[in-house]
C-alpha positions as CSV (number, residue, x, y, z in Angstrom):
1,X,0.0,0.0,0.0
2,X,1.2,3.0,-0.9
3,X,2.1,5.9,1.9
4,X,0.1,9.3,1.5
5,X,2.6,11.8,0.6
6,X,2.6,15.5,1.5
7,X,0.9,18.4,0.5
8,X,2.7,20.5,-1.7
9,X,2.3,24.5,-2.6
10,X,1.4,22.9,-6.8
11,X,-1.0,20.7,-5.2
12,X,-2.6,23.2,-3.3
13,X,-2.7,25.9,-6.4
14,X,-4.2,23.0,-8.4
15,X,-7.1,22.7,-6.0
16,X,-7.5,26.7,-5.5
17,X,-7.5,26.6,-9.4
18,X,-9.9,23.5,-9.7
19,X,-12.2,25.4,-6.9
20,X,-12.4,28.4,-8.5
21,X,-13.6,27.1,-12.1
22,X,-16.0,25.2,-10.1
23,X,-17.7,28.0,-8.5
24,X,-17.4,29.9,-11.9
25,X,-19.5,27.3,-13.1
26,X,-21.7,27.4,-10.4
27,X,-22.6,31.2,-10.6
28,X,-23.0,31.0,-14.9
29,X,-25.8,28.3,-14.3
30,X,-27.1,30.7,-11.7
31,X,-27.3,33.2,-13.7
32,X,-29.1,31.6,-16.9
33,X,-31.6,30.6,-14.6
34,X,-32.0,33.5,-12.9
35,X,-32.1,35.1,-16.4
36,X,-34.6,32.5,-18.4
37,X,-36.7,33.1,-14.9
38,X,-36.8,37.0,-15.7
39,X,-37.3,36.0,-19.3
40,X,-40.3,34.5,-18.3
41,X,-41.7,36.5,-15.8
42,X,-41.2,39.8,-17.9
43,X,-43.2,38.1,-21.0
44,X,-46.1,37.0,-18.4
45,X,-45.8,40.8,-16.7
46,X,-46.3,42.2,-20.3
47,X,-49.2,40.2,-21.0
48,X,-50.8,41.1,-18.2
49,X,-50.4,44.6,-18.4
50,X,-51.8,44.2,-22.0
51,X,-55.0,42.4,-20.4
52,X,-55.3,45.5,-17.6
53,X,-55.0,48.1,-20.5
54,X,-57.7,46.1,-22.6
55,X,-60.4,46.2,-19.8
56,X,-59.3,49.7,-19.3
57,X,-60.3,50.6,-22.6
58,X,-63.6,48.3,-23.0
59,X,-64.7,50.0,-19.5
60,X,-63.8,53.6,-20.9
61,X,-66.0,52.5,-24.2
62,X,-68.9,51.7,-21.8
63,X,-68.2,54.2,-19.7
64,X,-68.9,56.9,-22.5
65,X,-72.1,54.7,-23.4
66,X,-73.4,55.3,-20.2
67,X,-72.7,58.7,-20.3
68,X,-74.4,59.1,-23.7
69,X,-77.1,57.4,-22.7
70,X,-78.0,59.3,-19.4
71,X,-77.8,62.7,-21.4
72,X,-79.9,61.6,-23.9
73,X,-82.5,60.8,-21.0
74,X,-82.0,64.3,-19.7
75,X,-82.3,66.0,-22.6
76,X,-86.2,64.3,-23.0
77,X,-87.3,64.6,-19.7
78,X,-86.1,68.7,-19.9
79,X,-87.8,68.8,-23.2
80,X,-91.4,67.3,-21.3
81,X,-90.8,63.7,-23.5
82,X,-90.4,65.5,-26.9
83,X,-87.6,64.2,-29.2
């Protein structure tokens, strides 16, 4: 069996330098997911904000319907029912 030898300074920068790439790795697969997440999340936001500024604008339409309408009323009950 052979005898563990000691621990030289190469040895050691070897590991620093095998360490190092490894955490490298670590944070770039991190980041992509962090970024596909945002991807993701900013093409859902988008499309919810599209759906809030659609009802927006159909309520506004209906809104102004409303309005119309109510007028329109007015205007034949100040006339006495004569349109």
């Amino acid at each position: 069996m052979e005898q563990p030898r000691p621990v030289t300074t190469e040895d050691l920068a070897r590991l620093k330098a095998e360490l190092l790439e490894a955490l490298h790795e670590m944070e770039t697969r991190l980041l992509r997911a962090f970024f596909q997440y945002q991807e993701h999340a900013d093409i859902k936001f988008r499309n919810i904000s599209a759906d809030v500024s659609n009802v927006n604008a159909a309520a506004e339409l209906r809104l102004n319907n409303l309005e119309q309408r109510v007028v329109e009323i007015e205007k034949r009950l100040m006339l006495g029912g004569a349109a």
